[in-house]
N, C-alpha and C positions, 0 to 999 in steps of 0.2 A: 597603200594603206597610210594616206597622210595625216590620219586623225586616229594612229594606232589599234584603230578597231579592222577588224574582217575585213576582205574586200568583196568574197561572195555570202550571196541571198541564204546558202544551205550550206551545212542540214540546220533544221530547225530548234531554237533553243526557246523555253518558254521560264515566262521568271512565275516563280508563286510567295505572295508577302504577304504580311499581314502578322498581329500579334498569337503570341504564344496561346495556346485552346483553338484557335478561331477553327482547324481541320486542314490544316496547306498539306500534314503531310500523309491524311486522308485522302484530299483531292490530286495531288501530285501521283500517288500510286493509280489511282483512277484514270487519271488523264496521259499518265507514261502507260498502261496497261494497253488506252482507247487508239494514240496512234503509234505506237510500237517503239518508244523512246526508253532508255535508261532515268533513272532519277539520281540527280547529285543533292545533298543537302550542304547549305551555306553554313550548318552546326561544325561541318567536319572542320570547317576551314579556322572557327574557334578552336575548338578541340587540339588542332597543330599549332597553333602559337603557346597554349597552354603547354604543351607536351616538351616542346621546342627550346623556348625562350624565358630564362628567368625575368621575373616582373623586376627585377633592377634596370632590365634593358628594354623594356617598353612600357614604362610610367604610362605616355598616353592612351596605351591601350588596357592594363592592368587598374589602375586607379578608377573607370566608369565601370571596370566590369566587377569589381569587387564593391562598387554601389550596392549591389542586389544584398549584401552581407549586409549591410551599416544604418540600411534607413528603412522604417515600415511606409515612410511617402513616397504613395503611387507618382507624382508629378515627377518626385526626383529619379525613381526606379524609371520613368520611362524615358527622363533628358539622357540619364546612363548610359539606356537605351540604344538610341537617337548616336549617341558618342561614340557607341561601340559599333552600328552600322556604316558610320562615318569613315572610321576609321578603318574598315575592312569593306569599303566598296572599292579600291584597287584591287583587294584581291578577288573579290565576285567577278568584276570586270575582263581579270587575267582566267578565270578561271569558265566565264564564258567565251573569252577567246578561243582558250584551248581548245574546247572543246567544238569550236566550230572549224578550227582550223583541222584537228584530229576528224573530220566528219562523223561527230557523235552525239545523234541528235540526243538533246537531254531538256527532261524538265526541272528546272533546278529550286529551291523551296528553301525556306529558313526564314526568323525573325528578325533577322539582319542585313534584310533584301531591301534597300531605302529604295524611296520613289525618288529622288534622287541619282542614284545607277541606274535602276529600271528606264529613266524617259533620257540618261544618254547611250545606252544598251539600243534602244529603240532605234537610233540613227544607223544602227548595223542591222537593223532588222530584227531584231529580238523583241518579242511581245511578253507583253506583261499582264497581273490580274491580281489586285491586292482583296483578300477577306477581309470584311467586317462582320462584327458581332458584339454584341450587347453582353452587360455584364451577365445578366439571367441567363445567356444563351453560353456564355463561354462556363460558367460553374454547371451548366447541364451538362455542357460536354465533357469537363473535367471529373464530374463525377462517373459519367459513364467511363471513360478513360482510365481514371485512376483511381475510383473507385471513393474519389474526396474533393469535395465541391469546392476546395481551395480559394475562399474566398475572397482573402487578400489580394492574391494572385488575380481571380480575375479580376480585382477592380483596376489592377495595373493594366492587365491588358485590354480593358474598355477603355479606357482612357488611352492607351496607344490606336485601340480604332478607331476613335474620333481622332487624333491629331491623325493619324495616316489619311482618312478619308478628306478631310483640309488638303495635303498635299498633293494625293492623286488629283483631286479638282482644280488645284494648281496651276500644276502640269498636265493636265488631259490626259492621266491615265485610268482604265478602268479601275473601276472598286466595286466590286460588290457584295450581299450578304453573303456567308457562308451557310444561315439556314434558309428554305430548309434542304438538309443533306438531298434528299431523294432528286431533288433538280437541280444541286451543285454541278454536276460534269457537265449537265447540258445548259447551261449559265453561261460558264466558265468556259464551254468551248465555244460559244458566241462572243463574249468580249474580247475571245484573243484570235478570233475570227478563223477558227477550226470551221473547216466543212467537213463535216463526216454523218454518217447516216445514223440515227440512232441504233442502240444495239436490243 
């Protein structure tokens, strides 16, 4: 392992990104349900810094993520963003090791899954598949969800779908829509080059 990553092909670990509504953690359950994998979310791994570590001792992590508090600008909400992936793709990274090294295959999902880690994840074999979706399409799904078309919200996270779909292009990783739901698993199990038979 000269480049810290895995040195076998399996088990299989698949990333799912994309902005907050877009459905990763819809299709994550779909997609761990289709080839018999666990689901890890990239939330938990926020959630333990927060629990863990007073914001005296990680300024660079604490200061973009307490952005979401301080500003209604979607641009600045999503560079936040952007800062707060950054800074937790070492631990995405350590945490797909684990779990390949543990042989537990997982589909792993969160808004903090940069294209970025994904296309150096890829060098171990780890595939990836970022959602997009439009702001019309993420306030439907947040109203079905949460019962409030959060407007605000989704125009943050249009605006992270555009700039993610820039980067997957980038770097040659898939992107694609999240609608519509009914042909997400079977999409999604083509770009991350699933063979399996429909069900």
């Amino acid at each position: 392992m000269t480049d810290g990553g895995p040195s076998r092909p399996d088990p299989a670990v698949y990333l799912i990104g994309g902005p907050a509504g877009a459905g990763k953690s819809r299709l994550a359950a779909a997609l761990a349900g289709r080839i018999g994998s666990t689901v890890g979310q990239v939330d938990d791994l926020q959630t333990a810094i927060e629990t863990l570590v007073p914001a005296d001792r990680l300024p660079e992590y604490y200061v973009p993520a307490t952005t979401y508090l301080r500003t209604d600008v979607p641009a600045e909400i999503v560079r936040a963003t952007e800062e707060v992936a950054t800074f937790l793709a070492p631990a995405v990274l350590s945490a797909i090791r684990n779990r390949r090294e543990s042989g537990t295959p997982t589909v792993l999902e969160g808004d903090f899954i940069s294209p970025e880690a994904a296309a150096e994840a890829a060098a171990w074999g780890v595939r990836s598949v970022f959602l997009l979706a439009s702001h019309a399409e993420i306030r439907a799904h947040f109203l079905e969800r949460d019962g409030d078309e959060q407007d605000g919200r989704a125009m943050v996270s249009a605006l992270r779908s555009h700039e993610l779909a820039v980067r997957c292009a980038e770097l040659g990783l898939p992107a694609i829509s999240a609608r519509p739901f009914e042909t997400l698993l079977e999409r999604a199990c083509a770009a991350l080059g699933i063979a399996v038979a429909p069900i």
